[in-house]
N, C-alpha and C positions, 0 to 999 in steps of 0.2 A: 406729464408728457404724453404723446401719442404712443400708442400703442401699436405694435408694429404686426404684421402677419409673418408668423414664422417665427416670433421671439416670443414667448409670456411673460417674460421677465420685464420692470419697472429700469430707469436709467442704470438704479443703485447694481442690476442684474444683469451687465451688460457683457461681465468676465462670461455669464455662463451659456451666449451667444458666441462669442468668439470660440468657447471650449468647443461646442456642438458642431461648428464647422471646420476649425483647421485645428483646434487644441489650443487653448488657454497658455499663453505664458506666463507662470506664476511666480510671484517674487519671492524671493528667500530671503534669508537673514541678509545682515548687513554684510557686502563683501569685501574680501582683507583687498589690502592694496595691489597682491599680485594677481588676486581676480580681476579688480579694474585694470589693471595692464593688459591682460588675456583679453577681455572685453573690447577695448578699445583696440588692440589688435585686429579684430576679428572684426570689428565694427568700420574701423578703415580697408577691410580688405574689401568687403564687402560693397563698399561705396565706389572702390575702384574699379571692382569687376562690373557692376553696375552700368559705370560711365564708357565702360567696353561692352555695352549691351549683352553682356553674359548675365544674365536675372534670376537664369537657373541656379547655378552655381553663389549666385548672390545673396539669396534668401538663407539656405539655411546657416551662413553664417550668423546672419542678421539673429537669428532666431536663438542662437548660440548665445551671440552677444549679451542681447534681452534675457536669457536665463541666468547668466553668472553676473551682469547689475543692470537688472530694469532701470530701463531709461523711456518717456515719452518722448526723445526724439528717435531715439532707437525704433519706438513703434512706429511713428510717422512712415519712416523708412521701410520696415518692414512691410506695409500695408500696400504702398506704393510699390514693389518687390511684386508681392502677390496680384497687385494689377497688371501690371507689364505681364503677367507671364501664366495670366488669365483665370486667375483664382478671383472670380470678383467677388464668392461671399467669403472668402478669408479674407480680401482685402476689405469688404464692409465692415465685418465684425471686429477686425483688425482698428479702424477710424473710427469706429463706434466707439473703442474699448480707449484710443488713447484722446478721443474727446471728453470723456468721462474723467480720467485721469488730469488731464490738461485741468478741467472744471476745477476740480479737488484741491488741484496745485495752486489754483489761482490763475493758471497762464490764458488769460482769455484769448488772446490772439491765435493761441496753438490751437484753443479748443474749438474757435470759431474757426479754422482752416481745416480741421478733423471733419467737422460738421460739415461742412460742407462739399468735399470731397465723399462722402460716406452718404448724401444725400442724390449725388451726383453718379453716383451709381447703384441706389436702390431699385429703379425700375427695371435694370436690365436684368436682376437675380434670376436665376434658375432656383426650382425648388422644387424639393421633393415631400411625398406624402405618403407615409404607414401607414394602412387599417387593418387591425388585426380582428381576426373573427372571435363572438364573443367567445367559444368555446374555448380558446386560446386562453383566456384571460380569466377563467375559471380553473387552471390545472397548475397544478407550485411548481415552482422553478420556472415559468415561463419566460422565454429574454427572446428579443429582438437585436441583433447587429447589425450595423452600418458602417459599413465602409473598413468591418476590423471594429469599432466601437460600441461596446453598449447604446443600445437608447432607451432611456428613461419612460417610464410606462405613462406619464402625461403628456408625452409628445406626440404618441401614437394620434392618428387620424389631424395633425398639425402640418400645414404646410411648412417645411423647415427650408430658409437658405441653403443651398449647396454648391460647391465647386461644380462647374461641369466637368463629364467624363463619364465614365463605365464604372458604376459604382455598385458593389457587391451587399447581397441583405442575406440573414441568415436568421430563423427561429428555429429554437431548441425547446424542449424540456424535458426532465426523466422522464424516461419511460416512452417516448416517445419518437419517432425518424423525423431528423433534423431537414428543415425547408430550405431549399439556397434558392436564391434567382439573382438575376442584373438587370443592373437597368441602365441605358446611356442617355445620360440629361445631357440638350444641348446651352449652347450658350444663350446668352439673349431672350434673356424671361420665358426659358423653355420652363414646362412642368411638366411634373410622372408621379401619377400617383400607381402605388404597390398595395394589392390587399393580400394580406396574410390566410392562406384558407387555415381550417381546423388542421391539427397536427394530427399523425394516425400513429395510430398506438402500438407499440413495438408487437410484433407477433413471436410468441413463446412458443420453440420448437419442440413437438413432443420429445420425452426422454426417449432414448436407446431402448428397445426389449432389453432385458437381461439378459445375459449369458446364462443355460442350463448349469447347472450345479453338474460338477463332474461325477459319472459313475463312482461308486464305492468298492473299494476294494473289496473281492472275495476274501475273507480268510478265515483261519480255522477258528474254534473258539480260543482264547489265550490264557494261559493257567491261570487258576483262582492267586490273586493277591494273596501274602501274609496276612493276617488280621496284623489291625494296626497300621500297617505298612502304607505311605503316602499314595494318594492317585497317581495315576502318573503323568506326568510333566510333557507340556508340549513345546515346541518351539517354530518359531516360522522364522529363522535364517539363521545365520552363522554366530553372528552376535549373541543371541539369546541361545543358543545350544551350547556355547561357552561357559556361559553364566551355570546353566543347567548342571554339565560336565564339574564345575569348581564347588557346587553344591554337592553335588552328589562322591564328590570324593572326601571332601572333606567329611561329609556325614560317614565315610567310610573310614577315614581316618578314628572318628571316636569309636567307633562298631569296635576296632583293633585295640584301641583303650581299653574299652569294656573286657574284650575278652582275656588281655592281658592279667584283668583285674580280678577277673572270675577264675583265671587259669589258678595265678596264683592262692587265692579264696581255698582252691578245691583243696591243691597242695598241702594247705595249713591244715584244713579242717580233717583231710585226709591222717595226717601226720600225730594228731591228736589224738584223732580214732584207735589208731594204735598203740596208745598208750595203754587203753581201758581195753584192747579186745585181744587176749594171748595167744592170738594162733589160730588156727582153725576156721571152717568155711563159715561160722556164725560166732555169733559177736553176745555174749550173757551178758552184757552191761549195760543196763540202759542209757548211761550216758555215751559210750561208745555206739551204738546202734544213735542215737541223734547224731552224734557228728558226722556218720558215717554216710547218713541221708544227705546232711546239709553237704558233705563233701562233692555229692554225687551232683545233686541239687545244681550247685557251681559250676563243676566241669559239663554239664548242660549246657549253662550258659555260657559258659566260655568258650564251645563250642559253637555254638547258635549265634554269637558276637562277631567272635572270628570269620566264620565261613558268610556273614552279610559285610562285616567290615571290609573285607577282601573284595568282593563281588563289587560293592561299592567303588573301591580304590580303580580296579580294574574298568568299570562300566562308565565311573566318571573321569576316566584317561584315553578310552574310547570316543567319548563325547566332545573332548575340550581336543585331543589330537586328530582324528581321524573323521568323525563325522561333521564337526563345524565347519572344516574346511569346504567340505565338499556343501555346504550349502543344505542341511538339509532341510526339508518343506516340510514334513512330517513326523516329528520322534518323538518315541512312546516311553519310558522308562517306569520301571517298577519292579519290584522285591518279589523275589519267588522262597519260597518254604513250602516243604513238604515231609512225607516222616521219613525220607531218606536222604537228601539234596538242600540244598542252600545255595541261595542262586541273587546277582540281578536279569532281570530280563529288559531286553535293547531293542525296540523294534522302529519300523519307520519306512518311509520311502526316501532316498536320496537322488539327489539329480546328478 
């Protein structure tokens, strides 16, 4: 068969001529019976308003119809539709599509009246023509739009049938500022061709300066940590000061364990001592002078448990009630020991 300008497709490719200019009506499964009622509905409405030179209104029934049970006379109709009401290459591609169909079926007389109607208004087509610059077509993701539609990257520089009217084109790709233009094909074998220039490439705004880093607070030097004793803990909001607070007391709750443990410890050992030592500011027993140490030994500790366990309890009640709330931005927390004092230390900036 001839080969057409504006189609590359063979007769077999006839669907994807009608796609490219009004959209393809494609057929589906087979429809239940209240689909053909719906159809046929819609199919007679359509014939009526028709006959009331309403064409507009007429078509997309049609088009309805043909969706929910393809029919070749359905298309006949529809093509005819599209001509009244000045769609000549939707009505070509339309006669084209149910000549093909007709062939198929066998109906020669359909398909010999398709033909020639579809013949019969080839010369007047309007058609348009994409060229896209090679530069385009070297960068990924490139697409061309027509009319709202993809077009296919073999069409480009292809005289294509189209409706007349004001018809919208659009290239895109990452990375790149998107090209619109229009174009108004007239009727009666107007042409327009459209070249696509090179896309320009997005331009990357320098970042922000940064913001200076805020002065540092003066302050004094802050007493030496315990050995041992954690770094101290920071938080940047409420939420995590809480956290901090629930740590920090609970670590204070075992401190008051310990010292419990140690208090009692002293007591016992204390209490032993005095078994072996009768009296007097010094103790001639050696095992009374051991327990007496290990007594003292203990009440150290039980001293030194208590006064961080406490400090803790108290620092991390401070923290979970009174400083979380308020947001703080900055808080420092850490153990103070020294040879007279037992301490937490609480520092920070609050907002």
């Amino acid at each position: 068969m001839k080969r057409h300008q504006g189609c590359i497709a063979r007769r077999a490719g006839l669907g994807l001529c009608a796609a490219l200019i009004s959209g393809a009506l494609p057929a589906w499964a087979q429809p239940s019976a209240a689909d053909k009622a719906t159809a046929e509905a819609l199919f007679d409405a359509a014939l009526d308003l028709m006959r009331k030179g309403r064409n507009e209104e007429a078509c997309p029934r049609l088009e309805q119809s043909h969706r929910i049970d393809p029919g070749i006379g359905t298309l006949l109709y529809l093509a005819e539709c599209y001509e009244k009401t000045g769609r000549t290459a939707s009505a070509w591609a339309t006669f084209r599509q149910a000549m093909s169909e007709s062939q198929a079926a066998g109906q020669a007389e359909r398909a010999r009246k398709a033909q020639a109607r579809a013949a019969r208004l080839e010369p007047s087509l309007s058609r348009l023509t994409i060229d896209v610059a090679p530069e385009d077509l070297a960068i990924e993701g490139f697409a061309v739009s027509v009319a709202g539609k993809p077009l296919d990257r073999p069409l480009f520089g292809i005289a294509i049938p189209r409706d007349p009217g004001e018809i919208a084109i659009e290239a895109s790709a990452p990375g790149h500022e998107t090209w619109k233009t229009s174009v108004k094909l007239g009727a009666a074998n107007a042409a327009a061709n459209v070249k696509v220039p090179p896309l320009k490439p997005l331009e990357v705004a320098p970042g922000e300066p940064a913001d200076p880093p805020p002065a540092a607070a003066v302050e004094g030097p802050a007493p030496a940590p315990a050995p041992g004793a954690a770094a101290p803990a920071r938080s940047g909001g409420g939420g995590a000061t809480r956290v901090i607070g629930l740590v920090v007391g609970g670590a204070g709750v075992v401190g008051l364990g310990l010292g419990t443990f140690f208090g009692v410890r002293a007591i016992s050992k204390n209490s032993e001592a005095e078994g072996y030592c009768k009296g007097g500011s010094t103790c001639e027993d050696p095992r009374g002078v051991t327990l007496t140490n290990e007594a003292s030994g203990a009440a150290t500790a039980s001293n030194v448990a208590f006064g961080l366990g406490a400090a803790a309890v108290i620092g991390g009640a401070v923290l979970y009630f009174v400083v979380a709330p308020r947001q703080s931005s900055s808080v420092q927390v850490g153990a103070m020991l020294d040879g007279q004092n037992v301490g937490l230390r609480v520092g920070g900036t609050f907002q």
